[in-house]
matplotlib code that plots the C-alpha trace (Angstrom):
import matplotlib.pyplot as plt

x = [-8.0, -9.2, -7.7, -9.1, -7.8, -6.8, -5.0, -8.1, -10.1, -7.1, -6.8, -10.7, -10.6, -7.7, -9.8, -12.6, -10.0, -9.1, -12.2, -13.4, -10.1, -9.3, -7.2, -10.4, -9.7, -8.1, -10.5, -9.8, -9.2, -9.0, -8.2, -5.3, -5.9, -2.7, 1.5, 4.1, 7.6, 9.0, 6.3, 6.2, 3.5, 4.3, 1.6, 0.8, 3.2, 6.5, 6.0, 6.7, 5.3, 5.4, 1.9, -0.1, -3.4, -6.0, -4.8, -6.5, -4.9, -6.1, -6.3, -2.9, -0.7, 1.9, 2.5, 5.9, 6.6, 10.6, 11.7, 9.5, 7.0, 3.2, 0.3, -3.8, -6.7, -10.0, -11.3, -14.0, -16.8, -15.7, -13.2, -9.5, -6.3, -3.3, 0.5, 2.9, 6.6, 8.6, 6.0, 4.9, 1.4, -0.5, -4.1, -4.6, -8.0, -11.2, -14.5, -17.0, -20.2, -22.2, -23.7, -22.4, -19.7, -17.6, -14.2, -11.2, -7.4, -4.6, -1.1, 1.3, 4.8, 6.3, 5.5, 2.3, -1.3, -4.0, -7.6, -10.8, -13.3, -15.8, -19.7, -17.1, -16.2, -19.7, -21.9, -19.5, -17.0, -16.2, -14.9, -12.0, -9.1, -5.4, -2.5, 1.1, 3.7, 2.5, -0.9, -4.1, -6.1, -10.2, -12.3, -16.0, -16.6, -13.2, -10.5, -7.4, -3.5, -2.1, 1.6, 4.5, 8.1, 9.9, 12.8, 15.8, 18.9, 22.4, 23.6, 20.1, 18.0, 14.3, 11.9, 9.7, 9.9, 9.5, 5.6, 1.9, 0.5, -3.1, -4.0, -7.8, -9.2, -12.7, -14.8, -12.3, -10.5, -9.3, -5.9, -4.9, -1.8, -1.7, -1.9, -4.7, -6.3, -7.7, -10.0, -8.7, -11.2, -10.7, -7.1, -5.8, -3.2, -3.0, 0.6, 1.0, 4.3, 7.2, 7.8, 3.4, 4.7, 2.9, -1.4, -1.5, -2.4, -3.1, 0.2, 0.7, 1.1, 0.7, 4.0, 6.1, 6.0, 2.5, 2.9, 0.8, 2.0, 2.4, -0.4, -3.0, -4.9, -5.8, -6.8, -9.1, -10.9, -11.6, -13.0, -15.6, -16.6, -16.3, -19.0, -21.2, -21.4, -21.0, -24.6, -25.4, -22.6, -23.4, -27.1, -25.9, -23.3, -26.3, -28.6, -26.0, -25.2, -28.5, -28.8, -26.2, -27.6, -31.0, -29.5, -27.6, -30.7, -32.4, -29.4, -29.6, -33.7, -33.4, -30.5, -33.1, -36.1, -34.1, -33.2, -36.5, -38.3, -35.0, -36.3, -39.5, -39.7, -40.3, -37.5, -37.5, -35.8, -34.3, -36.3, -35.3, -33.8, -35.9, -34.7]
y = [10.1, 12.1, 13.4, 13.3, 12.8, 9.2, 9.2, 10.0, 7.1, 4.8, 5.2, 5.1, 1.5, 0.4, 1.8, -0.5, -3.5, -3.6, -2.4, -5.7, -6.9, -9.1, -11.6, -14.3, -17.0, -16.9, -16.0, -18.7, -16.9, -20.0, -23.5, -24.4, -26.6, -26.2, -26.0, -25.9, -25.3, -23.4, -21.8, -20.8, -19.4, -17.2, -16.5, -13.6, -15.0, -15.1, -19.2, -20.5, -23.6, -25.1, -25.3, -28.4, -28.8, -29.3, -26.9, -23.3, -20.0, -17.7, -14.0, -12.5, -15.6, -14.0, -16.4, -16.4, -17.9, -18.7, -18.3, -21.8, -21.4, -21.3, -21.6, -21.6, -21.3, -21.0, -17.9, -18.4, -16.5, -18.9, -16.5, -17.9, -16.1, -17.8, -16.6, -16.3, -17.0, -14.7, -12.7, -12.1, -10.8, -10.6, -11.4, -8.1, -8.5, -11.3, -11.5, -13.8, -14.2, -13.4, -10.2, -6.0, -6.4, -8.9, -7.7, -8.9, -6.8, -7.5, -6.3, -6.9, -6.5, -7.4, -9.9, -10.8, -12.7, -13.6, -12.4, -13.6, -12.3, -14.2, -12.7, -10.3, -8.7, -9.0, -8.0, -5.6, -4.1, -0.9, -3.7, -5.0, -4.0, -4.8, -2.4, -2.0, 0.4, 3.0, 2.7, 1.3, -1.1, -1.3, -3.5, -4.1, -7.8, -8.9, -11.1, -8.8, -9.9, -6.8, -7.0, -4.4, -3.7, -2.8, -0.5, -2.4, -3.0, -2.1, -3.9, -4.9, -4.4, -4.6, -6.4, -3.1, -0.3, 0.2, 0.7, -0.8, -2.7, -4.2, -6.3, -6.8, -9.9, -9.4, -6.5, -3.4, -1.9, 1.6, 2.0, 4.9, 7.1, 10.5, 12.2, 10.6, 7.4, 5.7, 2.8, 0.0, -2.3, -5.7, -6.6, -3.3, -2.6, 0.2, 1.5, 4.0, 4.8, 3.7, 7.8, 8.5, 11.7, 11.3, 9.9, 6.2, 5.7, 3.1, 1.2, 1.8, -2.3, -4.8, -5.6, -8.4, -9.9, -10.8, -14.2, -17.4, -19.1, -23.6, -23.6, -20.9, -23.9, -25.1, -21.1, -21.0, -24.2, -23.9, -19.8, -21.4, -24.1, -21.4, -18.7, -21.3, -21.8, -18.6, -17.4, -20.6, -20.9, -16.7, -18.2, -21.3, -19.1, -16.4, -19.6, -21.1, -17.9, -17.3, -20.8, -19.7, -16.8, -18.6, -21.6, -18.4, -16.6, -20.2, -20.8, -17.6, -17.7, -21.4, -19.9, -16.9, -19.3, -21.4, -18.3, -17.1, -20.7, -20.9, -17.4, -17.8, -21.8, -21.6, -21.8, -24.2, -23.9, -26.8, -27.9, -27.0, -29.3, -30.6, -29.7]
z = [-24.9, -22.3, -18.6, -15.7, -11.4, -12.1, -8.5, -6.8, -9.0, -8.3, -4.4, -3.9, -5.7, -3.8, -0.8, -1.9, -2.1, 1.5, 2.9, 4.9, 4.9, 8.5, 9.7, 8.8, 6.8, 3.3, 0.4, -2.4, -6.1, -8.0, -8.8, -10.7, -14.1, -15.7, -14.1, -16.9, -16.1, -12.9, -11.0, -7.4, -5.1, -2.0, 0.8, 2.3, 5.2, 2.5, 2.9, -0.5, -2.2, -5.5, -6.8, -8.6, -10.4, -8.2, -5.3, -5.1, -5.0, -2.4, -1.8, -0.9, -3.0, -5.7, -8.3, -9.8, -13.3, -14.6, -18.2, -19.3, -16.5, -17.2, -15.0, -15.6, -12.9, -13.1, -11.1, -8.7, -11.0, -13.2, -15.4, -16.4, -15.5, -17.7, -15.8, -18.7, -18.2, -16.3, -14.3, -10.6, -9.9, -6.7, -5.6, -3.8, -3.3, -4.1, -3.6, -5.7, -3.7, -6.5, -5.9, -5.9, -2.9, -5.4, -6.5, -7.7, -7.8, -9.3, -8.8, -12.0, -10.7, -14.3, -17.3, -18.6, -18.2, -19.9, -18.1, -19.3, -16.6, -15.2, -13.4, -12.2, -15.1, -16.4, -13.9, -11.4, -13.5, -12.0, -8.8, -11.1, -11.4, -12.8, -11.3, -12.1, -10.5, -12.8, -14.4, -13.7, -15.8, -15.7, -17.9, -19.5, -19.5, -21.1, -22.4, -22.4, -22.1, -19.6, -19.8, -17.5, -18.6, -15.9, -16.1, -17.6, -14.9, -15.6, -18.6, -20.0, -22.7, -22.5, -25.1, -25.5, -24.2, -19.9, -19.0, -18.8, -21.9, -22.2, -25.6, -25.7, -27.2, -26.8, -24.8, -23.9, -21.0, -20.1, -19.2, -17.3, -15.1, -13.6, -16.9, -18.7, -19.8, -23.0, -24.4, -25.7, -28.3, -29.8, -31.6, -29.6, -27.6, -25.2, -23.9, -20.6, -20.1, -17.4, -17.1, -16.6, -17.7, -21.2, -21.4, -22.5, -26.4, -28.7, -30.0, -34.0, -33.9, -31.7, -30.2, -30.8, -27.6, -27.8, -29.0, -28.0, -25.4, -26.1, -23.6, -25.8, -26.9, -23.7, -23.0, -26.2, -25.3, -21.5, -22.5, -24.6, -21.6, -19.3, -20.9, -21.5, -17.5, -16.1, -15.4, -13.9, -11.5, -10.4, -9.7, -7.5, -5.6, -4.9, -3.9, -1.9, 0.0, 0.2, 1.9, 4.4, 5.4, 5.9, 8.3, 10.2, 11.0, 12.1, 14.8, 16.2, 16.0, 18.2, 20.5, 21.3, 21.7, 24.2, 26.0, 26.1, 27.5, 30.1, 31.4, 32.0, 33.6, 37.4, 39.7, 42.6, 45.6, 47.7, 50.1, 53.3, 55.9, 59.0, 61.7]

ax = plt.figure().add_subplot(projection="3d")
ax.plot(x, y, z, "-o")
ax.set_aspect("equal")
plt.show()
């Protein structure tokens, strides 16, 4: 475990986040493959809709889930986010054009997911990020399970105790708060506290509310389909962006050519009336 000025490493990243951020058109995240149960999505306008497979999930949507409610998308660099039942997170921040300018942010306002990164994660991994109210969660090319407890209400009795929780499946992350941070490897799970009075540490166990969801199988099959394709789908966004920025250069290059050959043709005058 080791300390170090996590609030000045967690504000530059969210600085990073919004840097580019207008009032363009929405940045898509992902498209849903799988809707189980009670799920809403709210836009960055508070319109809510209830989502189905097929449709996409763009920067600024929070996803809801109820009690039985499940949803899967596939990211745009081809990772997988799985939304387990009961949990809001929001898509802070995307970017997945294939080169050092992507990111991805997440904001986990309570319950748990299931992240397996995509090029993101892979290639950029200091531009990804998983947040709660109290800790911060960074990866290295990963399939992790983050997971917040929010303080209990009058009356209730949380599942575990209050804070941040990251299981990692496969890579590792670093979870970390005001007062510290530590790395979390395979069949892990780290634990920062509601309080961030204390560092994060390693859990003695993994915690009983880590169980697979009825939908894991679907998670397990589509990871394997997806790491087969990832480098190849990176290479065809950089190619077609490329190609973009190619046919841009061309329009302006033919505006400025028919500007130019406008300029310099002879001007005529009328001829003048006989008088």
């Amino acid at each position: 475990m080791r300390k170090r000025k996590g609030v000045l490493t967690w504000l530059a990243f969210i600085i990073f986040l919004s840097a580019g951020r207008t009032a363009l058109s929405a940045t898509t995240f992902a498209h849903i493959e799988l809707v189980d149960g009670i799920v809403s999505i709210i836009d960055d306008k508070g319109q809510s809709r209830i989502p189905h497979v097929g449709e996409t999930i763009e920067e600024g949507d929070t996803i809801v889930t109820g009690r039985d409610g499940e949803l899967q998308a596939r990211t745009e660099d081809h990772g997988l986010v799985a939304v387990r039942p009961n949990t809001k997170m929001k898509v802070q921040a995307y970017r997945a054009n294939g080169d050092k300018d992507d990111k991805s942010g997440i904001f986990l306002f309570e319950g748990a997911i299931r992240s397996i990164t995509g090029w993101i994660g892979a290639f950029y991994p200091n531009n990804y990020q998983i947040t709660t109210s109290t800790a911060a969660i960074a990866i290295r090319g990963t399939d992790h399970e983050p997971s917040y407890i929010p303080e209990p209400g009058p009356g209730e009795k949380p599942i575990a105790p209050p804070g941040t929780y990251d299981k990692v499946n496969s890579g590792s992350t670093v979870i970390r708060n005001d007062a510290g941070e530590v790395v979390v490897k395979p069949s892990q799970v780290g634990f920062a506290p509601h309080d961030a009075k204390s560092a994060p540490h390693i859990t003695k166990s993994v915690p009983q509310f880590y169980r697979p969801s009825r939908n894991e199988d679907k998670i397990e099959n589509r990871k394997a389909e997806l790491e087969k394709e990832i480098v190849q789908r990176r290479n065809e966004r950089q190619e077609h962006r490329a190609q973009e920025r190619k046919e841009r250069r061309d329009h302006r290059k033919s505006i400025q050519h028919r500007q130019r050959h406008r300029s310099s043709s002879p001007s005529f005058s009328s001829p003048s009336s006989v008088k």
